[in-house]
C-alpha angles and dihedrals in degrees: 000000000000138000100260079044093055100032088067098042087060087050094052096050121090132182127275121223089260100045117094132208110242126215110193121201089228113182118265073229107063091066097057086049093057091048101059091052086061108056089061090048123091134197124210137178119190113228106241141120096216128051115280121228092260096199089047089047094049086047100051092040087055094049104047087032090065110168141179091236127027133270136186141227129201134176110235098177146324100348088336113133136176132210136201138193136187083211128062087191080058095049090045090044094056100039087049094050095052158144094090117174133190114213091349091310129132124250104209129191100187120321089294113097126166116224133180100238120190114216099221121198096025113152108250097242085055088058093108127119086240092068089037090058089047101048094029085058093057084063112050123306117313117231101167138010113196109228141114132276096282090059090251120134107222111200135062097285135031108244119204140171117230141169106236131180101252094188089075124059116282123258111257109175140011123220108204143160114229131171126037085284098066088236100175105223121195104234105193124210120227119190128221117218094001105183116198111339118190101228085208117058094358105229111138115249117054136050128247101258080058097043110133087224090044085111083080091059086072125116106354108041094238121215113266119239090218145029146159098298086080088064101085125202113253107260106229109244133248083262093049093055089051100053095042082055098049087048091064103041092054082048084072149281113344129205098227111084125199124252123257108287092014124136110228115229 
């Protein structure tokens, strides 16, 4: 029985004549203590429209979630799971470094996920942080923009991480008007570690031929509103850079050579 199950048939029971309610003097105690249980507690719900192997998904999350100190996972319905951390740091840890998937499936907490989103087709003298936090605001809550110390974001897109409400369609474009001349410019959204999009109706977790609107596919094949192109490629870090340089440098000379009062890589 799950929780919305059991949930209802509370709600269908009533008291009998003999039955009393009872009214505990429960410690002022024994909720902060609860509280503070849960807030190293997490619940997920993996994103699929057909049941999950429970045992496969509780090994693999062991083994990628490793952690100093334990932590314990436990199903709580179809594809529910909680999970629970001696650590808060280690809670907080996991939930910031999302999205995590299993088998292409999302892992949800809430409806609230958070996503690296790249803003594609920005003018170069609009890549700032300043304009990152504005646009990346108008589509969930930003947490992070990517650029230097002087708040510039070098590269050809502004990339941002944002919460963002997962149980409505993804974003897909921004119409805004940029430049003393008003000029509205199309900024398209571009989404890291996407797991399975539906191209119809664009909810995360399910796939088009299962897709609750997919009636209205039928006859006439309709243009769909996504595609790949909103799965964006994973950008290397600044690390990854270092050490393929490095790489190369140690492969043999290079004819590049560095400038006066450079350190060579």
């Amino acid at each position: 029985m799950d929780s919305e199950e059991l949930s209802s048939l509370c709600a269908s029971l009533a008291l009998e004549e003999d039955e009393k309610t009872l009214s505990p003097d429960l410690e002022a105690g024994l909720q902060a203590q609860g509280e503070r249980s849960i807030d190293r507690s997490l619940v997920g719900c993996v994103l699929s429209t057909c049941p999950i192997a429970r045992d496969a998904f509780i090994h693999m999350i062991k083994g990628v979630w490793k952690k100093k100190e334990r932590f314990d996972v436990k199903a709580i319905g179809s594809n529910k799971f909680v999970f629970h951390f001696l650590l808060t740091a280690d809670r907080r840890r996991v939930y910031s470094r999302g999205p995590w998937c299993f088998q292409n499936k999302l892992l949800m907490s809430f409806c609230n996920t958070p996503f690296w989103i790249q803003l594609h087709n920005i003018l170069v003298f609009y890549m700032s942080k300043t304009v990152g936090s504005i646009l990346g605001n108008m589509v969930g809550t930003v947490q992070e923009i990517e650029c230097n110390q002087d708040g510039l974001c070098l590269g050809t897109f502004i990339r941002i991480r944002a919460i963002i409400d997962i149980s409505k369609p993804l974003k897909r474009i921004l119409k805004v008007c940029l430049g003393t001349d008003k000029e509205q410019v199309t900024i398209l959204l571009r989404y890291e570690h996407l797991p399975e999009l539906c191209f119809h109706c664009g909810i995360i977790g399910h796939p088009l031929k299962e897709c609750p609107g997919r009636g209205s596919l039928q006859g006439d094949i309709p243009k769909l509103k996504y595609g790949a192109w909103i799965k964006a490629p994973i950008p290397p870090s600044s690390e990854t850079i270092l050490q393929s340089k490095r790489r190369r440098s140690s492969s043999g000379p290079s004819s590049l050579t560095p400038p006066p009062g450079s350190t060579p890589l």
